[in-house]
C-alpha positions in Angstrom: -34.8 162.4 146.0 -33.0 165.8 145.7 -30.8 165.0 142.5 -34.0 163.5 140.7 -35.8 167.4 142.1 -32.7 169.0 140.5 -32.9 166.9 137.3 -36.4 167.6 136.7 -35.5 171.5 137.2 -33.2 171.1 134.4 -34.8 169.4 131.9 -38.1 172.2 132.7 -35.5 175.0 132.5 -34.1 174.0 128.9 -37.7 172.8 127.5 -39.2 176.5 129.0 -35.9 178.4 127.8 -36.7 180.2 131.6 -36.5 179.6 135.7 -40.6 178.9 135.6 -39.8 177.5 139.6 -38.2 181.1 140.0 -41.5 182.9 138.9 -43.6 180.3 141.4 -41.5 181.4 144.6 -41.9 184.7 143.5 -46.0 183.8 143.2 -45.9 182.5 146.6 -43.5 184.7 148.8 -45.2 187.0 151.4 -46.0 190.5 151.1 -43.3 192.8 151.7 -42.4 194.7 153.9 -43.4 192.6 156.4 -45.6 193.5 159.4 -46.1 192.4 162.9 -49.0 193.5 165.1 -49.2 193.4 169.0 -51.6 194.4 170.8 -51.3 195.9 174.5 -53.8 197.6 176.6 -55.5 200.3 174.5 -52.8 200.6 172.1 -51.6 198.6 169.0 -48.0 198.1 168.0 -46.9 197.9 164.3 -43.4 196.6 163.6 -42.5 196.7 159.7 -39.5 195.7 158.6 -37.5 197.6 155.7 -34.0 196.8 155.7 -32.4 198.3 153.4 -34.1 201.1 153.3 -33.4 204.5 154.1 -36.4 206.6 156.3 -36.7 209.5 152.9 -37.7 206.1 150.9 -41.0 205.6 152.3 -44.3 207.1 153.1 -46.5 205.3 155.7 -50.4 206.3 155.8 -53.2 205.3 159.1 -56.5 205.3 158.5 -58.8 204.3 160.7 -58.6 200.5 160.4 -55.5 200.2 158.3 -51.9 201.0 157.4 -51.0 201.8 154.3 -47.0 202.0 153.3 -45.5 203.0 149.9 -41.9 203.6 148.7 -39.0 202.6 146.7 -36.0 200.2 147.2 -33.1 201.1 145.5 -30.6 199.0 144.2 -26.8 199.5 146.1 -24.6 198.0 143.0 -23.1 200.8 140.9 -22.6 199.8 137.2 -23.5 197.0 135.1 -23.8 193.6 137.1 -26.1 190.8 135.6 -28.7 188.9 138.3 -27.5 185.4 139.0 -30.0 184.8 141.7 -33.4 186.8 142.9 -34.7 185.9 146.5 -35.8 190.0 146.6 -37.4 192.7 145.1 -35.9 196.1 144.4 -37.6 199.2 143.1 -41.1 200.8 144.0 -43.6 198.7 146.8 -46.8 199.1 148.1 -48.4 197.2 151.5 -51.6 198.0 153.3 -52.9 195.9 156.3 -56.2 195.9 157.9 -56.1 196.7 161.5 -57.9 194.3 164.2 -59.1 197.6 165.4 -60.2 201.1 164.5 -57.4 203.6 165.5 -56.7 206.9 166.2 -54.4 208.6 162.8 -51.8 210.1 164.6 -49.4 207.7 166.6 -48.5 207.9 170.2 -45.1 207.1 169.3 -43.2 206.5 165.7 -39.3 205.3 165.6 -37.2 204.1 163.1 -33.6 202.0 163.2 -31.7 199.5 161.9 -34.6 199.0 159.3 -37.1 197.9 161.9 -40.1 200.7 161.9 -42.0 201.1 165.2 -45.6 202.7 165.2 -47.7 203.1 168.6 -51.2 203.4 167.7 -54.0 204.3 169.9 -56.9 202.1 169.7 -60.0 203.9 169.2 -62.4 202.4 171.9 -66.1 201.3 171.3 -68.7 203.9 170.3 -66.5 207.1 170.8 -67.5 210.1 169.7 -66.0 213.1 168.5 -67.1 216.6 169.2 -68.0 219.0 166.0 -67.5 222.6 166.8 -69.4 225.5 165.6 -67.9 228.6 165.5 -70.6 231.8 165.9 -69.7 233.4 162.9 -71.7 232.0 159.8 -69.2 230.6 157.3 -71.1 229.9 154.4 -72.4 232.7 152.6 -74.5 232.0 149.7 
């Protein structure tokens, strides 16, 4: 069943004059980076993995009920080398996830290592309320 799989890649690849089941797996991979949420007490972890890639290549963003993460993979081969096979992307990316909950925008904890980003977020708990204050001198003068 394989060799007749292989065959019909073939014939596609020289009637097309291009990899068409290379464009379809890149169609269907997942997002990347990839992300994996936990959830414990009144916090929410966020793993992402970027391997790879240094911590000066990417900018993460938290607001309220999502992440947002944004930067550039850069390729680590030094003069001209032609692609044989693509099973990744290099160059700029951009990911945002919706939370399960609403949380706080700065993390309890953040660490990063061995490509594997860690993100503590506190979970901001039903019907909380923040405080405006007023200072006693008037501040807009029209």
């Amino acid at each position: 069943m394989e060799n007749k799989f292989q065959d019909i890649k073939k014939s596609v690849r020289g009637f097309i004059n291009k990899d068409i089941f290379q464009d379809l797996q890149d169609l269907f991979t997942k997002d990347w980076p990839l992300m994996n949420l936990y959830t414990a007490d009144e916090d929410l972890f966020c793993l992402i993995a970027l391997p790879g890639v240094h911590r000066d290549q990417f900018h993460i963003y938290v607001n309220y009920q999502s992440i947002l993460i944004k930067g550039d993979v850069s390729l680590p081969i030094q003069g001209e080398s032609k692609l044989v096979r693509k099973e990744f992307s290099m160059g700029a990316f951009e990911r945002s996830l919706t939370l399960p909950k609403p949380v706080h925008q700065t993390p309890k904890h953040v660490s990063y290592a061995n490509g594997l980003l860690i993100l503590r977020l506190q979970q901001i708990k039903d019907k909380e309320v923040s405080e405006i204050s007023i200072s006693s001198e008037e501040t807009n003068k029209d």
